[in-house]
C-alpha positions as CSV (number, residue, x, y, z in Angstrom):
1,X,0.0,0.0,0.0
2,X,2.4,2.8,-1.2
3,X,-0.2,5.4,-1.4
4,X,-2.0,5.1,2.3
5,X,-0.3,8.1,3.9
6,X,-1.6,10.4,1.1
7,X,-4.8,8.7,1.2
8,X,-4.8,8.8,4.6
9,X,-4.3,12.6,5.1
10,X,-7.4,12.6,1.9
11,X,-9.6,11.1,4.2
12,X,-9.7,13.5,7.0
13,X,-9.5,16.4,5.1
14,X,-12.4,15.4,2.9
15,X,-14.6,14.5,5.8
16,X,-14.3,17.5,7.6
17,X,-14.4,19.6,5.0
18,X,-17.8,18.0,4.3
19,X,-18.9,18.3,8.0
20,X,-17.8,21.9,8.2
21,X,-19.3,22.8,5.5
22,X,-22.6,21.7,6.6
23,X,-22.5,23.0,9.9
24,X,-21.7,26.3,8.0
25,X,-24.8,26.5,6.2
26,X,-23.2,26.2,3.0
27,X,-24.0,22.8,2.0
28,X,-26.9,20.9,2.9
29,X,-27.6,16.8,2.4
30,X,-29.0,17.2,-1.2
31,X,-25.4,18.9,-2.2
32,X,-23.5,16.4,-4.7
33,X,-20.1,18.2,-3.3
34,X,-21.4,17.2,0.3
35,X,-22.1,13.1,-0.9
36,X,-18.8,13.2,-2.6
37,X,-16.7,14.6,-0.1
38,X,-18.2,11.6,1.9
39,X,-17.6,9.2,0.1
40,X,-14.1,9.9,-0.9
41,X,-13.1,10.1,2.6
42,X,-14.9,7.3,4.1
43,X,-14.1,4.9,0.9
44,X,-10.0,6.6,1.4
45,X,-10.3,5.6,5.2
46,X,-11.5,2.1,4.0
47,X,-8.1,1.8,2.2
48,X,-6.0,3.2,4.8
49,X,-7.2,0.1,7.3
50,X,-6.7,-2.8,4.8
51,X,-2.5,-3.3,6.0
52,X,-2.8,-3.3,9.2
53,X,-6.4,-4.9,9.1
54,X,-8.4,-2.7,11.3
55,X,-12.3,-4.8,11.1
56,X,-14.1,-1.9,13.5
57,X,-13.3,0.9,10.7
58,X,-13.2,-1.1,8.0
59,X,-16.9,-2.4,8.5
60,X,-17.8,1.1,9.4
61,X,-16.1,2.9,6.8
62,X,-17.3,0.6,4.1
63,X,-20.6,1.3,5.5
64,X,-20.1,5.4,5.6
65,X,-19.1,5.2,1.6
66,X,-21.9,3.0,0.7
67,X,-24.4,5.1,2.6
68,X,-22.4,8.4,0.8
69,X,-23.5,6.3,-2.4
70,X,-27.0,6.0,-1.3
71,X,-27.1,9.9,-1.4
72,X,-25.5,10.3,-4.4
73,X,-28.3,8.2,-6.5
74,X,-31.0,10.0,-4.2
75,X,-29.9,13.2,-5.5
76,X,-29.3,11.9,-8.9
77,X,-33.1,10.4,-9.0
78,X,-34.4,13.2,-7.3
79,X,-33.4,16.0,-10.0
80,X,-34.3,13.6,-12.6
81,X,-37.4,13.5,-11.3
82,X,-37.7,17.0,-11.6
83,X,-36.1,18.0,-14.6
84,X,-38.6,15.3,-16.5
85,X,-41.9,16.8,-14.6
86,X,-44.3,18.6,-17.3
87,X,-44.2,22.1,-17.1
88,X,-47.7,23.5,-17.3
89,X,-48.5,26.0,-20.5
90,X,-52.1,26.7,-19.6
91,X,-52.4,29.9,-18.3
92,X,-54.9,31.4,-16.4
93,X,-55.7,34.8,-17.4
């Protein structure tokens, strides 16, 4: 695992970047850049616990970038939902 230190220092960066940025206000659940930044540092965490084997984080770091995932494809749904939603032309007036 050449690369685990600079994943490793990805991970905590992206995370609270993601967790700060909420608290701000300037990113809510339904923000891509908020899903991402999730799942790259949970799914870089992930790697970093391979060698040595860490099974605590591993499980729950697998478990953070799948759920990131899960937002991801809710967002993605959800605005295609939208963006395919008839527009009404009748007007009233």
């Amino acid at each position: 695992m050449p690369l685990s230190t600079e994943i490793g220092l990805i991970a905590p960066i992206a995370l609270l970047a993601a967790f700060g940025l909420l608290n701000a206000g300037k990113l809510t659940p339904d923000h891509y850049a908020y899903q991402w930044m999730n799942v790259i540092g949970a799914a870089a965490l992930t790697y970093t616990v391979i060698d040595p084997f860490n099974p605590g984080v591993f499980v729950t770091e697998v478990l953070w970038t799948l759920i990131g995932v899960y937002g991801v494809v809710k967002i993605y749904r959800a605005r295609r939902k939208e963006a395919n939603k008839p527009t009404s032309t009748h007007s009233n007036g």
